[in-house]
C-alpha positions in Angstrom: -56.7 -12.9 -76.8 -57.1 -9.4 -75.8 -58.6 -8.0 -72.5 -62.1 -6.7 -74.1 -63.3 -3.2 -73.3 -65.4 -2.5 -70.3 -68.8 -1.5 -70.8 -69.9 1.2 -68.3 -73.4 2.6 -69.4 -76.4 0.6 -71.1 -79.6 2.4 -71.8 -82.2 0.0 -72.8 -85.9 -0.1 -74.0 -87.8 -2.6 -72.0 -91.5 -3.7 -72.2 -92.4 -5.3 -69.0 -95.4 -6.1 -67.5 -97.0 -3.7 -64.5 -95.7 -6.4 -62.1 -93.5 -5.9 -60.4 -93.8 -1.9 -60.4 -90.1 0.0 -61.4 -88.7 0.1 -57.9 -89.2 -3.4 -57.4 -88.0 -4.2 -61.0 -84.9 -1.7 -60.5 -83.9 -3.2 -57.3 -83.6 -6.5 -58.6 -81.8 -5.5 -61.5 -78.9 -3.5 -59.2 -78.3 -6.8 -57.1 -76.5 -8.2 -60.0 -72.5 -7.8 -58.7 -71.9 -5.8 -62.3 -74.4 -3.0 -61.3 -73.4 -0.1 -59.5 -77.1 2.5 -60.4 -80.4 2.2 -62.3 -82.2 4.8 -63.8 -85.4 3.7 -64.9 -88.5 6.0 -66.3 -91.9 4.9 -68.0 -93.2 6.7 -71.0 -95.8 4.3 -72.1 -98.4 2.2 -70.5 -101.2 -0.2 -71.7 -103.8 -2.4 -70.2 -101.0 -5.2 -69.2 -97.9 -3.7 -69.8 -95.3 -0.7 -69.2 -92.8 0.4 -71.8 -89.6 2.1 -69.8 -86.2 3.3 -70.6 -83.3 1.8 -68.4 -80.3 3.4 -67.5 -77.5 0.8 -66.0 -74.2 1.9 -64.9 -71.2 -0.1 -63.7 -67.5 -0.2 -64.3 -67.6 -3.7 -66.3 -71.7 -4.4 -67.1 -72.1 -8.1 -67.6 -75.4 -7.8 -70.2 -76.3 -11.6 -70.5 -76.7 -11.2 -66.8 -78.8 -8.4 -66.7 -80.9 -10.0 -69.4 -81.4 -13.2 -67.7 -82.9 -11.0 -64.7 -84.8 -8.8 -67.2 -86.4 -12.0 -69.0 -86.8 -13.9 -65.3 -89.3 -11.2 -64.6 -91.5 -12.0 -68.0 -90.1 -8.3 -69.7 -88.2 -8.3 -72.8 -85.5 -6.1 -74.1 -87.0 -4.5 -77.3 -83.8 -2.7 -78.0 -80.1 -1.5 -76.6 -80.0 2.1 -77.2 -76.8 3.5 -76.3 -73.6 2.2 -74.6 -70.9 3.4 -73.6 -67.6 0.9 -74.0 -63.8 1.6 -73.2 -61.3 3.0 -70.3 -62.2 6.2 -71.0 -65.0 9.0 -70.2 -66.5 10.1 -73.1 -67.8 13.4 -73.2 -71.0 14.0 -75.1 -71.8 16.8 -78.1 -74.7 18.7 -77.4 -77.5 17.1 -80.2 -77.5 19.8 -83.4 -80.7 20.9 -83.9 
């Protein structure tokens, strides 16, 4: 079988609830041993829950395990919106307008 590609960057939308706030949620999320930086950022909140963007970054990100930690803490992952995947840097086009 061959060696899959690594995955390196994950942005993710996450609805979780306002406990544990982001720097506690982020924290836990960078002690899995795939991490290496999070990037998170709230641009929605309700009466029980916060909608944030998640930026994880890592040579080789293990998702299932980031998941696992994600769902442990009652959030859930309402979609994967970008990742990057390979041995090389991509570089990015500026968005056409």
């Amino acid at each position: 079988m061959a060696e899959q590609a690594p995955v390196k960057i994950i942005n993710l939308d996450v609805l979780k609830p306002h406990k544990p706030n982001i720097i506690e949620f982020g924290k836990a999320i960078e002690t899995e041993k795939s991490v290496k930086a999070v990037n998170i950022s709230v641009y929605a909140i309700d009466e029980k829950t916060e909608s944030i963007k998640l930026v994880l970054e890592g040579t080789n990100l293990d998702f299932e395990s980031i998941k696992k930690i994600i769902d442990d803490f009652g959030a859930v992952v309402h979609s994967i919106d970008k990742a990057v995947i390979g041995k090389k840097e991509i570089i990015e086009f500026p968005e056409v307008k």
